[in-house]
N, C-alpha and C positions, 0 to 999 in steps of 0.2 A: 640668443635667448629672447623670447617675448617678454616684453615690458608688462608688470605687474598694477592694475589700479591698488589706491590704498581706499577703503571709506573713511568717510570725514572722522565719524569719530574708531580713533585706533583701541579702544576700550570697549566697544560695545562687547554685549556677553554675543557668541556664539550660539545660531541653533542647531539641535543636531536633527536629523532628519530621522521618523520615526517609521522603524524596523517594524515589520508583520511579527508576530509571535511566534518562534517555531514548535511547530506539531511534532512534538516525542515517539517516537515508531522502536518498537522492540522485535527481535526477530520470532519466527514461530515456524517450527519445523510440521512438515506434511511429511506422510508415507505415500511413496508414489509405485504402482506395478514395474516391471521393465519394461514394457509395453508403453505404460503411458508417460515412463521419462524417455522413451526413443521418438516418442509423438511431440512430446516438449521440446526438446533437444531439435526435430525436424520442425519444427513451426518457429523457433529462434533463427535458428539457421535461415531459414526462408526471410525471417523478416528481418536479420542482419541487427536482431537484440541477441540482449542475454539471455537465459534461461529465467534468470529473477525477474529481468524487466518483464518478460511475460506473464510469470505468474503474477505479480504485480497488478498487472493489469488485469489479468481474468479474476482475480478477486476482488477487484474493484468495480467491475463491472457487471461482475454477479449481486452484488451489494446494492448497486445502484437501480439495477432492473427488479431485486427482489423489492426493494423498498417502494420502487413506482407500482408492485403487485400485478407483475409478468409472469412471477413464478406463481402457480397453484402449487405448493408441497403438502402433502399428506404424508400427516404420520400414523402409525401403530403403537400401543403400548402394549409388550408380553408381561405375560407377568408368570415367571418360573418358580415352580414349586418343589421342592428335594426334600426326602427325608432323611435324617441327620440321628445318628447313633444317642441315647439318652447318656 
């Protein structure tokens, strides 16, 4: 067994080494085609992830590129009109 130093003084306080904060993540379900979880499922496979670690990533990455303003999105508002029995 290696021999241990002591420090001079056996009382000093202890520091503790200061932890990052962790980031709280809640899960969040998507609807995905069959089509596009056989495309999920083939792009994990290829890349020897998970299914999650992909989406993961492609959400994050869409995040990141929308935020740098790569994406142009246009929206439309309808607005639907029904008539309803008095």
């Amino acid at each position: 067994m290696a021999k241990q130093t002591i420090s001079n003084n056996l009382f000093s306080k202890t520091t503790k080494e200061e932890k990052e904060p962790k980031v709280k993540s809640s899960p969040l379900s998507v609807y995905l085609t069959t089509e596009e979880k056989a495309e999920l499922a083939g792009i994990a496979k290829e890349l020897g992830e998970s299914k999650h670690a992909v989406m993961q990533f492609a959400i994050r990455e869409f995040l990141r590129r929308y935020a740098a303003g790569e994406y142009e999105i246009k929206t439309e508002r309808v607005t639907k009109k029904t008539i309803k029995p008095l």
